[in-house]
C-alpha positions, 0 to 999 in steps of 0.5 A: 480553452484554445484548440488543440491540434495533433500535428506532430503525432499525425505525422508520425502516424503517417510516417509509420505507415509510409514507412511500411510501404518503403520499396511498394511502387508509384503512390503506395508509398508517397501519398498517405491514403495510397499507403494505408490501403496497402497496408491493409492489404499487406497484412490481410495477406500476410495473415492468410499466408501464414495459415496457408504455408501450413497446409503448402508444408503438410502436403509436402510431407503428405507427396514425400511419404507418398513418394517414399511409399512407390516403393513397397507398393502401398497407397499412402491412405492405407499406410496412415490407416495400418499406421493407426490400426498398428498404434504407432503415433508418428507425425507425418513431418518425422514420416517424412524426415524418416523417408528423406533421411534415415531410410532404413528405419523408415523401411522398419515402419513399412514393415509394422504397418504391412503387418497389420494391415 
């Protein structure tokens, strides 16, 4: 049986991950090795960066409540305790839309959680 060599699919393979470094500077996005290395690298970090914006957001929410909370002289640790003690089940995401947004009914909140504290 005569060789076979796989110059037609190398290339595309090549091409592929050349085209992922498209705008990458210098070698990163000429020389194939260069490119791979990069590649690796971009996806470990995006990976990462998605778990990371989760906790950026979350502390986000956390510093708007808190922020909200300066003006009924409550700590934002005990007003997730009298949350829990008080039964309300309320994120911390709609606590901060509420603080941001609909402040009358985040004021109501406050209110129910002073009360079981």
């Amino acid at each position: 049986m005569p060789r076979v060599k796989s110059g037609p699919k190398q290339r595309r393979k090549h091409n592929k991950i050349l085209k992922l470094t498209k705008g990458m500077r210098m070698s990163r996005n000429r020389l194939f090795k260069r490119a791979h290395e990069a590649v690796i690298r971009m996806g470990e970090h995006a990976f990462s960066g998605r778990k990371q914006r989760k906790r950026d957001i979350r502390r986000l929410w956390i510093a708007r409540i808190n922020a909200a909370l300066t003006k009924y002289d409550i700590k934002y640790s005990r007003f997730i305790a009298g949350l829990k003690k008080s039964n309300l089940d309320i994120n911390r995401k709609m606590l901060a839309e509420l603080a941001l947004k609909d402040f009358a009914a985040f004021e109501k909140v406050v209110e129910v959680v002073k009360k079981a504290l």
